[in-house]
N, C-alpha and C positions, 0 to 999 in steps of 0.2 A: 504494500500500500504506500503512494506517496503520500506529500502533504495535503494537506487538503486547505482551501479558503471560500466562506461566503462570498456570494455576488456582491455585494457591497465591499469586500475588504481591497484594499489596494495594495499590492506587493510590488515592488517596483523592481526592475530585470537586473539581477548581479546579486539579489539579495540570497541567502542560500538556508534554505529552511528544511531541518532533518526529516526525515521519517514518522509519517505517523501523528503529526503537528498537524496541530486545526488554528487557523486563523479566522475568528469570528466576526460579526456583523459590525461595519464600520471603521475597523481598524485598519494602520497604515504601517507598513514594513518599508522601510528604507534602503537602498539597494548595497550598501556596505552590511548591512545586519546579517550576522550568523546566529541560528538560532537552530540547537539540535534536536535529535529526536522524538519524539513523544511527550513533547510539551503540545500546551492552550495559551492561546490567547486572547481573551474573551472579548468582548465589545467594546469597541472606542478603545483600543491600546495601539499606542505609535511605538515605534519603537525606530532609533536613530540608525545613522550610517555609521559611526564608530560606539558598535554597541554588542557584546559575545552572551549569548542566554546558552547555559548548558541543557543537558539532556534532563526531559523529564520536569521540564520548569510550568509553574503553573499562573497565570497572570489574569489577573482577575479584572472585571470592566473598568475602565475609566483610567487607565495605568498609562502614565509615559515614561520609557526608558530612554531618556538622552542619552547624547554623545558620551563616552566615557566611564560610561557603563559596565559592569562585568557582571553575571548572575552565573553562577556553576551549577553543575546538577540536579535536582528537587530541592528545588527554590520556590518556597510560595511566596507571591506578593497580592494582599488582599486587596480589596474593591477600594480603588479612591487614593492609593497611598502614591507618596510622590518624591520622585529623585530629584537632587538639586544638580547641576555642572558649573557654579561658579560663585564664588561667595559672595562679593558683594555687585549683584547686576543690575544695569541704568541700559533705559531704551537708547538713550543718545550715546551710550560707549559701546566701542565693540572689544567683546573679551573671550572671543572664540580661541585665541593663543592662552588662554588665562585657566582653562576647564581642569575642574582637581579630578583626577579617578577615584573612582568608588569600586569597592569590591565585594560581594556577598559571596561568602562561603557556601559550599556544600550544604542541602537541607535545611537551611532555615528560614523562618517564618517571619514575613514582616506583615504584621496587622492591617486591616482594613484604616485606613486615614493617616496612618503614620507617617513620616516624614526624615528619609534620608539626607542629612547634609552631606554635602560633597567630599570628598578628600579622604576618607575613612573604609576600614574594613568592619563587614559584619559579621563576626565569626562561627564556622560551622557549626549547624545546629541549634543557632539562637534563636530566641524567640523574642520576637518586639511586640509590643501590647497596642491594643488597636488606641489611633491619637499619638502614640509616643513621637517626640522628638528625638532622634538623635545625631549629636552634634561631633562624635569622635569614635573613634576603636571600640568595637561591642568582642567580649572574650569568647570563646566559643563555647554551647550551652550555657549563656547568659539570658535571663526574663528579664527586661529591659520595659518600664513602664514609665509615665509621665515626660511632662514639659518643666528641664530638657530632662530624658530619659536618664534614669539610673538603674542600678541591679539590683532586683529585689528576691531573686533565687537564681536557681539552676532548672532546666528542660533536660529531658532526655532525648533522647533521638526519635522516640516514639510521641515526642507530645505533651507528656505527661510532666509535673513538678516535681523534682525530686526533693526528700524528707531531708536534708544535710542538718549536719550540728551547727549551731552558732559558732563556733568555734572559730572555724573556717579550716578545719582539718577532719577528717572522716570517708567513711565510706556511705553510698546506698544503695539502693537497688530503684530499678524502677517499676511503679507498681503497675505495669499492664504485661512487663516481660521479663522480668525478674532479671533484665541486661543489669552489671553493677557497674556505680562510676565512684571515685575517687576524688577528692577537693581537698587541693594542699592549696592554699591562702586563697588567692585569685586566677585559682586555674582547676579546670574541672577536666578529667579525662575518663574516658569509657577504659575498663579494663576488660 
């Protein structure tokens, strides 16, 4: 099966969309965008010409991926949320040489209305709370809530909040799959 796109969706020619990809009602592909396998693209998402979506990415209505962009693997981005390319922007300056990269790791979730500022990585398996700002480096398996965004737990890879000590040293498990992770200060890793 190739990709597939609604009649309304406009993919402009160079653009290279993997396998098994649906491009939905209204949305516009950019002919630079690479964008793999068996991802969605749901309604009204643009997505730019210096823009990489991994395999399995899921983009939810109303989503623009500017220039600059990186999304890896099963990447959810929920309805509405929105990337930044440049930090301080004026219609009368042009700052197209100015655009910070952003990079979203592996598997994680960024909330319906959230808001990526530019220049920052979000690390695999995070979770961002729907509304959050964030304005720098998210750790991987971080729950990341409010304006601006801070850490208020740990996510496992399935989803789910893991039980950690206060501490900030300890193990857990997670409760849908009994996978364990590990949390020495500010860093949480799968064992």
């Amino acid at each position: 099966m190739a990709w597939w796109k609604h009649d309304s969706a406009v993919v402009d020619d160079g653009a290279q969309i993997g396998e098994g990809t649906k491009v939905w009602h209204f949305s516009h592909v950019c002919a630079g965008a690479r964008i793999g396998p068996g991802g969605s693209l749901g309604q009204n998402v643009f997505v730019g010409n210096d823009v990489v979506i991994g395999a399995n990415a899921r983009i939810q209505n109303n989503v623009s991926v500017y220039d600059a962009v990186t999304l890896e693997d099963d990447v959810f981005c929920g309805p509405s949320m929105v990337f930044t390319n440049v930090m301080n922007p004026r219609a009368a300056v042009s700052r197209k040489s100015e655009y910070r990269r952003t990079l979203v790791r592996r598997g994680a979730t960024l909330g319906a209305n959230c808001t990526i500022v530019c220049g920052g990585t979000v690390g695999a398996w995070a979770f961002i709370g729907a509304g959050a700002v964030v304005t720098g480096d998210v750790p991987d398996f971080a729950l990341m809530v409010g304006v601006p965004a801070r850490r208020i737990g740990w996510m496992s890879r399935h989803g789910e909040r893991l039980a950690l000590p206060a501490s900030g040293h300890g193990e857990a498990a997670c409760p849908a799959t009994g996978d364990r992770y590990r949390l020495d200060g500010d860093t949480l890793t799968a064992l």
